[in-house]
C-alpha positions in Angstrom: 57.3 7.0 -17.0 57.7 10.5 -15.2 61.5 10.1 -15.0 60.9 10.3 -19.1 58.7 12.8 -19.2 60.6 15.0 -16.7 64.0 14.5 -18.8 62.0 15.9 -22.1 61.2 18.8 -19.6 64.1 19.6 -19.1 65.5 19.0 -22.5 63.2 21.1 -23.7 63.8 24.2 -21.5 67.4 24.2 -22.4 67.2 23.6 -26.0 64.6 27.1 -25.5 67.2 28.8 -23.6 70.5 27.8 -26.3 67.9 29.2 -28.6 67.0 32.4 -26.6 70.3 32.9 -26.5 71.7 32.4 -29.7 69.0 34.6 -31.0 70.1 37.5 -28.3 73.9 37.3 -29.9 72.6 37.9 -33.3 72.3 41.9 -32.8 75.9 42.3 -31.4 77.5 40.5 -34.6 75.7 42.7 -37.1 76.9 45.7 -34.9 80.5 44.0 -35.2 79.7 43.6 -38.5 79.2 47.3 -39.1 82.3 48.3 -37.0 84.4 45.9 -39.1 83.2 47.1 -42.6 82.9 50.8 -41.6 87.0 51.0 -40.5 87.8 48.6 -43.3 86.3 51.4 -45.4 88.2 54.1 -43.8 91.4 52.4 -45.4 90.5 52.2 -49.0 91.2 56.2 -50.1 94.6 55.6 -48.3 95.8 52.6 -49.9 94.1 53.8 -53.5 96.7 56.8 -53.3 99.5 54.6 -52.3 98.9 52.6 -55.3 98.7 55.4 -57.5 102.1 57.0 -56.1 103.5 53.6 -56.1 102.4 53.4 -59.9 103.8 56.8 -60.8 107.7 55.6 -59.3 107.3 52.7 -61.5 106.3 54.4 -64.1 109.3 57.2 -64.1 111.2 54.8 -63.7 110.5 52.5 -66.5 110.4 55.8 -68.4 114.0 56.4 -68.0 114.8 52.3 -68.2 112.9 52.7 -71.8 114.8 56.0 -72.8 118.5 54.4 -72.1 117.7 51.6 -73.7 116.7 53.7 -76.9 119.5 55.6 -76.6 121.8 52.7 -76.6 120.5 50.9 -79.4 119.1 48.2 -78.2 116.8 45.9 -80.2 114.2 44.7 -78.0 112.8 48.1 -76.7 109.4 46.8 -77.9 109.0 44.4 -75.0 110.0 46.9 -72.7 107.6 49.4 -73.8 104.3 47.1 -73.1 105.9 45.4 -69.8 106.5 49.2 -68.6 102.9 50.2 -69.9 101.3 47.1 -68.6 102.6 47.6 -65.0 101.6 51.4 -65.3 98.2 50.6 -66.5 97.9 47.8 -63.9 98.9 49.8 -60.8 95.9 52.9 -62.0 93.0 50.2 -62.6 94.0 48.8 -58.9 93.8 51.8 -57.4 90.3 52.5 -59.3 88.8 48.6 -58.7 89.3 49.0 -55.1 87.7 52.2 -55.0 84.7 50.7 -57.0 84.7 47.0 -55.2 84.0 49.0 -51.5 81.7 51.6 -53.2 84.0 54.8 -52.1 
């Protein structure tokens, strides 16, 4: 009957102590947590530029794709126009969703 009582002892001083310790881990991941977000942050006015640089080569391009196509004649310069104006109008709200999604 001791042997019993003895082994919930000790079960119970070491499901205390993975508790204790669990709970002692909790402040280093919020401070982790913190590092993480605060460098992830530090990215997002970088990578919003790229974006909009990346959105003004395709659009210059697609400018002069639309303009030779004009020129030529061709017939189906409609669907150019909105896949050119699409991209460029894509690439800007990327640049300004990111911005907004990390609060920058």
């Amino acid at each position: 009957m001791t042997s019993r009582i003895q082994k919930m002892s000790v079960s119970a001083v070491l499901i205390l102590a993975a508790v204790q310790s669990a709970l002692a881990q909790a402040g280093g991941g919020t401070t982790g947590i913190n590092a993480a977000t605060s460098s992830l942050t530090s990215y997002v006015d970088p990578v919003s530029t790229l974006t909009l640089a990346i959105g003004a080569v395709v659009g210059i391009i697609g400018g002069v794709r639309v303009y030779i196509k004009w020129n030529s004649g061709d017939n189906d310069i409609n669907k150019e126009l909105m896949g050119w104006g699409g991209s460029c109008l894509f690439l800007v709200l990327v640049s300004v969703v990111i911005k907004a999604f990390f609060g920058v």
